[in-house]
One Martini backbone bead per residue (centre of mass of N, CA, C, O) as a GRO file, in nm:
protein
  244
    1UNK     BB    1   2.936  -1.854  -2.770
    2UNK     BB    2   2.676  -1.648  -2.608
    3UNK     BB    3   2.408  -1.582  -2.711
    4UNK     BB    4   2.222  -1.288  -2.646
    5UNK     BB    5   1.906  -1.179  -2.583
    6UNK     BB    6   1.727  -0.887  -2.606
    7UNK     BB    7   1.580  -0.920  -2.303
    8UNK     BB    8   1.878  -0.876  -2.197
    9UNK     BB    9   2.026  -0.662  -2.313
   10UNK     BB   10   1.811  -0.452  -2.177
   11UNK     BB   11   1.993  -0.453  -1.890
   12UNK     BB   12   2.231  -0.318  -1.998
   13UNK     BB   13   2.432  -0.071  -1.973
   14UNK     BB   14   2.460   0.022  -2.298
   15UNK     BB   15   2.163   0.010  -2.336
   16UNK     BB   16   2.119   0.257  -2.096
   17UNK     BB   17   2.123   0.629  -2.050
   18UNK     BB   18   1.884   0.536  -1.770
   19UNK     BB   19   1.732   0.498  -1.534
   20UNK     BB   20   1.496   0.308  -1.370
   21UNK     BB   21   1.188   0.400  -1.432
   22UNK     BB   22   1.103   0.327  -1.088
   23UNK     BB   23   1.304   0.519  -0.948
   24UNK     BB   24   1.221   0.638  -0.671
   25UNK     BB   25   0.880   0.561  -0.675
   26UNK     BB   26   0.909   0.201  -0.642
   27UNK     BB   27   1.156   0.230  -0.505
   28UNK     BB   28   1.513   0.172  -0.383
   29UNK     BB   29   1.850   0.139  -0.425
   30UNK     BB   30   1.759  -0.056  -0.124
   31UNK     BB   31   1.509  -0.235  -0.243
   32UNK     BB   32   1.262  -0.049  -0.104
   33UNK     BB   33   0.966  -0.013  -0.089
   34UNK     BB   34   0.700   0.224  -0.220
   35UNK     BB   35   0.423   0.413  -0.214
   36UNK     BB   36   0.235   0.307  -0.471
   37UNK     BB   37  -0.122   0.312  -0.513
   38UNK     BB   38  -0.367   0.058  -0.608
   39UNK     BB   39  -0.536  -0.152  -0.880
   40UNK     BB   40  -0.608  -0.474  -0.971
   41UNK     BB   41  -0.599  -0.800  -1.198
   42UNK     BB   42  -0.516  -1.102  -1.042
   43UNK     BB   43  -0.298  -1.423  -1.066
   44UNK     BB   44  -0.212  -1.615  -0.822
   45UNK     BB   45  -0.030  -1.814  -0.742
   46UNK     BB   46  -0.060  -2.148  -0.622
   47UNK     BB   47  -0.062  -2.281  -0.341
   48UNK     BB   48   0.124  -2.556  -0.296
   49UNK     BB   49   0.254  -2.654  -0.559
   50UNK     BB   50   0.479  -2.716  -0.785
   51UNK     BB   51   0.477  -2.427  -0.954
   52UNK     BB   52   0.582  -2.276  -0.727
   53UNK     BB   53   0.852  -2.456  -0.642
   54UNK     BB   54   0.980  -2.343  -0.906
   55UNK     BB   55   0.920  -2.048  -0.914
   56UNK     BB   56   1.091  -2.022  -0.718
   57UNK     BB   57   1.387  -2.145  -0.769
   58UNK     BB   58   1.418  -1.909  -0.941
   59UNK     BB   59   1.442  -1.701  -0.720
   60UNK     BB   60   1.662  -1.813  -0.590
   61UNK     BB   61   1.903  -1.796  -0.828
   62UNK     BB   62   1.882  -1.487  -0.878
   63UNK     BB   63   1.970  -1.416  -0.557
   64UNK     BB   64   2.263  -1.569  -0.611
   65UNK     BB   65   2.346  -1.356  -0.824
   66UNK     BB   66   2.618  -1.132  -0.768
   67UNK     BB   67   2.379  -0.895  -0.872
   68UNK     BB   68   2.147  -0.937  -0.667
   69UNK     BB   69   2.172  -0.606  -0.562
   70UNK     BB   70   2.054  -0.480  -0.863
   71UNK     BB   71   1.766  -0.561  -0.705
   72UNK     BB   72   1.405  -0.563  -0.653
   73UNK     BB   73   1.246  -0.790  -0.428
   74UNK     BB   74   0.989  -0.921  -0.411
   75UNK     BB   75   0.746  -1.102  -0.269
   76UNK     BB   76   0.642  -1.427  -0.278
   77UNK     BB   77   0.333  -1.367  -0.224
   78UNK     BB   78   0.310  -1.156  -0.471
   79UNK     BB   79   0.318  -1.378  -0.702
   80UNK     BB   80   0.175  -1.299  -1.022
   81UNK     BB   81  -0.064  -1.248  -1.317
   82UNK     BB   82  -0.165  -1.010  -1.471
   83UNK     BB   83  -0.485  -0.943  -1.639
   84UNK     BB   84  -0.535  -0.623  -1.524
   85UNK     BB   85  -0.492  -0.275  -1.521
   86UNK     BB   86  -0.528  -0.063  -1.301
   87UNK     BB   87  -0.509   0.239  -1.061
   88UNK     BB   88  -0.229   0.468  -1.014
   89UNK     BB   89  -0.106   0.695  -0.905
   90UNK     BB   90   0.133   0.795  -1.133
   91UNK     BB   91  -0.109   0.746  -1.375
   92UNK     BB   92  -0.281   1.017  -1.402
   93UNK     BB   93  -0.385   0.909  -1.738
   94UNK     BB   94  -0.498   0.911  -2.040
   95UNK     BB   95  -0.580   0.569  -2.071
   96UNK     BB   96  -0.544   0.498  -1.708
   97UNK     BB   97  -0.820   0.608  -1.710
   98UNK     BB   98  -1.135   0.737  -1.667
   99UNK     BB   99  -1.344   0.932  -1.847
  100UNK     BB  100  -1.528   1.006  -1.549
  101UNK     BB  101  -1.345   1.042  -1.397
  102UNK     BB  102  -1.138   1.243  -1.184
  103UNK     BB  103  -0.792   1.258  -1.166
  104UNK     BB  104  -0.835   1.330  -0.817
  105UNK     BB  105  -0.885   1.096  -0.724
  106UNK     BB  106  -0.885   0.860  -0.494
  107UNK     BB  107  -0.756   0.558  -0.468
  108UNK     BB  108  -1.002   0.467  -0.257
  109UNK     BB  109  -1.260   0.543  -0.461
  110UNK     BB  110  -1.179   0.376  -0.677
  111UNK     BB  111  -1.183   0.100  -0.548
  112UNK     BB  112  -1.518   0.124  -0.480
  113UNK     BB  113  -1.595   0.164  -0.741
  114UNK     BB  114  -1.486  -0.099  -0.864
  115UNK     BB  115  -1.630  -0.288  -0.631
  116UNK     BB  116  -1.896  -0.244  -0.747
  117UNK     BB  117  -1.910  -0.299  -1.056
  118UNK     BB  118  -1.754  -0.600  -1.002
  119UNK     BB  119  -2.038  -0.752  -0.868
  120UNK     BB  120  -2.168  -0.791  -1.200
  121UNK     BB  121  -1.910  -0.982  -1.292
  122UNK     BB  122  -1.900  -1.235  -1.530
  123UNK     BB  123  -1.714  -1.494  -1.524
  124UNK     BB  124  -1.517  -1.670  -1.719
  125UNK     BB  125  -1.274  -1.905  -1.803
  126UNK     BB  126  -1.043  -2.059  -1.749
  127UNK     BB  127  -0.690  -2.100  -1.762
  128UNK     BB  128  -0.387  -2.131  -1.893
  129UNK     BB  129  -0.021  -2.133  -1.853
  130UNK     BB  130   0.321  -2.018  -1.948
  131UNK     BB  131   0.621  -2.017  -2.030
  132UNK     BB  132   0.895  -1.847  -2.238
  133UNK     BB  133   1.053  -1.713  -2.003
  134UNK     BB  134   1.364  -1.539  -1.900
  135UNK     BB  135   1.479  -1.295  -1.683
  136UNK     BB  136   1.596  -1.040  -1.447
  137UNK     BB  137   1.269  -1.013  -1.325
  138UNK     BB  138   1.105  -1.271  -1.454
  139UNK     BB  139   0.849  -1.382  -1.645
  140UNK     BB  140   0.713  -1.518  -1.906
  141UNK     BB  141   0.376  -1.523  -2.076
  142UNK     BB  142   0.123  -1.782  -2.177
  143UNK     BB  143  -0.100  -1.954  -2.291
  144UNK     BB  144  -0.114  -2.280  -2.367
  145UNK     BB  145  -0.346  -2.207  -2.614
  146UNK     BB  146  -0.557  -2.097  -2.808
  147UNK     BB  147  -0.756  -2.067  -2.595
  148UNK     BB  148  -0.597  -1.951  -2.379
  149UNK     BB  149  -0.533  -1.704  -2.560
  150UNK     BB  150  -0.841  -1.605  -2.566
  151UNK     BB  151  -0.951  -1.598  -2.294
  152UNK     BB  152  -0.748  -1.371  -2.180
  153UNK     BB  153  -0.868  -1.167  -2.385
  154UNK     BB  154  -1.151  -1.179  -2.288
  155UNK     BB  155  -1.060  -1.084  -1.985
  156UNK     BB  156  -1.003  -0.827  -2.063
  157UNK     BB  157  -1.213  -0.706  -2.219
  158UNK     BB  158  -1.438  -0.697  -2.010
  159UNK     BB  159  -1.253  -0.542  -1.792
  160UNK     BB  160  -1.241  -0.294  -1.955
  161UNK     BB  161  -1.558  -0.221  -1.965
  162UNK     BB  162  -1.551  -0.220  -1.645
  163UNK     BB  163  -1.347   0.028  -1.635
  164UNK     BB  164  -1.346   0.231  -1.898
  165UNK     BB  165  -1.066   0.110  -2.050
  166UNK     BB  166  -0.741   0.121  -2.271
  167UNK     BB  167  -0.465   0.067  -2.331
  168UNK     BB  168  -0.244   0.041  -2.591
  169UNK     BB  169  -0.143  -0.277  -2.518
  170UNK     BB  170  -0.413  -0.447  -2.477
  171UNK     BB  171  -0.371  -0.675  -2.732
  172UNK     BB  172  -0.036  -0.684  -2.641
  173UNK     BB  173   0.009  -0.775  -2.353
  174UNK     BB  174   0.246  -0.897  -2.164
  175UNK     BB  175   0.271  -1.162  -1.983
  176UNK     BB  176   0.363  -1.180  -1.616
  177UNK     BB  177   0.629  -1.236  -1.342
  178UNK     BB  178   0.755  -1.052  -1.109
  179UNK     BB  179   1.054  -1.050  -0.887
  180UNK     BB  180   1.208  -0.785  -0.995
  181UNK     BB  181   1.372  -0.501  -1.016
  182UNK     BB  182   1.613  -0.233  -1.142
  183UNK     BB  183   1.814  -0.058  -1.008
  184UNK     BB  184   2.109  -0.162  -1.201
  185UNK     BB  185   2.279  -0.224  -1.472
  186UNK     BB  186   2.475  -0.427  -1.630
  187UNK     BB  187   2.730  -0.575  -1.723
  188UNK     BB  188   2.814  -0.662  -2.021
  189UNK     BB  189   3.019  -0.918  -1.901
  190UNK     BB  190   2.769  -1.036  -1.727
  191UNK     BB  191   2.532  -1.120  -1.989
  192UNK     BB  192   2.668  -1.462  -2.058
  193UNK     BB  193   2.623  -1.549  -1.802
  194UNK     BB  194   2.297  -1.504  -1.761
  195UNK     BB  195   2.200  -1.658  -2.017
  196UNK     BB  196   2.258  -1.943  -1.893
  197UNK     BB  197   2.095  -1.934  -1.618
  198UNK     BB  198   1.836  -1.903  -1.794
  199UNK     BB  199   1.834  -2.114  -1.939
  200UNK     BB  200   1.867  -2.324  -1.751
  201UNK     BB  201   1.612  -2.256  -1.601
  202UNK     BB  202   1.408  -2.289  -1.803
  203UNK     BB  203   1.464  -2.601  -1.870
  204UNK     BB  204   1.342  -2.671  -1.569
  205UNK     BB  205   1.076  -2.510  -1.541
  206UNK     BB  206   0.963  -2.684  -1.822
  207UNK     BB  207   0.996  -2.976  -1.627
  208UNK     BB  208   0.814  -2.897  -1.389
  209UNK     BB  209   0.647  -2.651  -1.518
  210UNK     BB  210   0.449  -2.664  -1.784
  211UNK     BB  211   0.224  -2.537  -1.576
  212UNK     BB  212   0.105  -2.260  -1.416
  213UNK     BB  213  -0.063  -2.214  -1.125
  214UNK     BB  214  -0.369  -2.047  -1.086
  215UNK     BB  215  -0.555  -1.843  -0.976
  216UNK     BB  216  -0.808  -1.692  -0.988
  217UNK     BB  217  -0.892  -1.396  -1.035
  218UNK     BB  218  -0.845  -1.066  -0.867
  219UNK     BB  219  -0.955  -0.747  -0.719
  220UNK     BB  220  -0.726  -0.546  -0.599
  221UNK     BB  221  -0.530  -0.414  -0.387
  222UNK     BB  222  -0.217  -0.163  -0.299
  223UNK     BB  223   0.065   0.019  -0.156
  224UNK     BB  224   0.232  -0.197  -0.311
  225UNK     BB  225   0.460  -0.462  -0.458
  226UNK     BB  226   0.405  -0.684  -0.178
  227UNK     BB  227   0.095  -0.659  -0.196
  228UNK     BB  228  -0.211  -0.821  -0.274
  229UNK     BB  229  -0.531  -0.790  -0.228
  230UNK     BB  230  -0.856  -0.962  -0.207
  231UNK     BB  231  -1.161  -0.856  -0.265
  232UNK     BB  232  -1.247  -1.010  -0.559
  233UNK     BB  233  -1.380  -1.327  -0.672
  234UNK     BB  234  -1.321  -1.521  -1.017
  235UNK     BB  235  -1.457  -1.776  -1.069
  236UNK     BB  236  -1.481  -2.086  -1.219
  237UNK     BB  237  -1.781  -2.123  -1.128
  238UNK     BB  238  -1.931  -1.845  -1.153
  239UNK     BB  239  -1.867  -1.678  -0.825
  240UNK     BB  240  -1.859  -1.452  -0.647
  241UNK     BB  241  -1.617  -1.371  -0.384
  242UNK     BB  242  -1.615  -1.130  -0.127
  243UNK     BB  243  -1.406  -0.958   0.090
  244UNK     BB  244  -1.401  -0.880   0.394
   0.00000   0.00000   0.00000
């Protein structure tokens, strides 16, 4: 018997008695995603590198499954872990926003506004990150050490005082590389299929990428989730690198 774990249980049809909360919001039921602008701190998967090729080939496994029409995929360029949430669209209220702008500021604005902000940002030190789980959406991760489970917060902290907020959730933030939404929820009968081949990829994706190779964080902008622009690089020679 397959013990399914709580964070797949999550997708199942019986535990969600409502859509998936951002249906037809930032995607549509046909999988494609819809206009949702906004700014944010992400670091992308560094291209080229064997972490890469292990983390698509687990995006290849998850549209493998006779489910994968249940869910939005978003661009393998667009493959990221977060290091802090910017300004969205949908979500213009505090504490998602600054109390110092006024909520109806546009959000081509609030870009300007922290792309001069975050000129005079110091860089923190790189860091490593690991995966912890696979779900049917993404990866979790976390630092790779306690060393990097501290930097990792460090650069929220900052990033938070740069932008002027804290989520609620600033403490204890889940990081995670999402590789799609879903549609619709998936059948109970078929979440210990899904345990397995999650189990199953766990253990090969830690087997090859045992580490995830990040670019440097980088201030963004975005449309929608399947590109995210890169205006401002912090790297870790500590030189910001601002894009033209």
């Amino acid at each position: 018997m397959t013990l399914v774990s709580p964070s797949l249980l999550a997708f199942g049809r019986s535990a969600n008695d409502a859509p998936p909360r951002h249906l037809r919001t930032r995607y549509n039921t046909d999988g494609r995603f819809l206009p949702e602008p906004g700014n944010t701190v992400v670091s992308h998967i560094t291209a080229g590198t064997p972490s890469e090729a292990a983390v698509l080939a687990v995006r290849e496994r998850l549209m493998a499954m006779p489910e994968a029409g249940q869910f939005a995929f978003t661009a393998p360029s667009s493959l990221h872990m977060t290091i802090f949430q910017g300004i969205i669209e949908y979500r213009r209220k505090l504490p998602y926003w600054p109390a110092d702008m006024p909520l109806d500021t546009s959000i081509d604005a609030m870009t300007e506004h922290y792309r001069e902000r975050l000129k005079h940002f110091a860089p923190l030190q790189p860091f490593l990150a690991r995966v912890t789980e696979i779900t049917p959406t993404g990866l979790a991760l976390e630092g790779d050490s306690a060393a990097d489970r501290a930097c990792l917060s460090a650069w929220r902290d900052a990033f938070a005082d740069a932008f002027g907020y804290r989520h609620p959730d600033h403490d204890n933030y889940a990081f995670h590389i999402t590789y799609a939404y879903p549609v619709d929820w998936l059948d109970d009968a078929a979440l210990p299929r899904w345990q397995r081949m999650l189990d199953e990829q766990l253990a090969d994706l830690m087997e090859r990428a045992p580490v995830i190779e990040l670019d440097p964080p980088a201030f963004c902008s975005f449309e929608d989730m399947n590109h995210f622009e890169e205006l401002i690089v912090f790297s870790e020679k500590s030189a910001i690198k601002e894009q033209k």
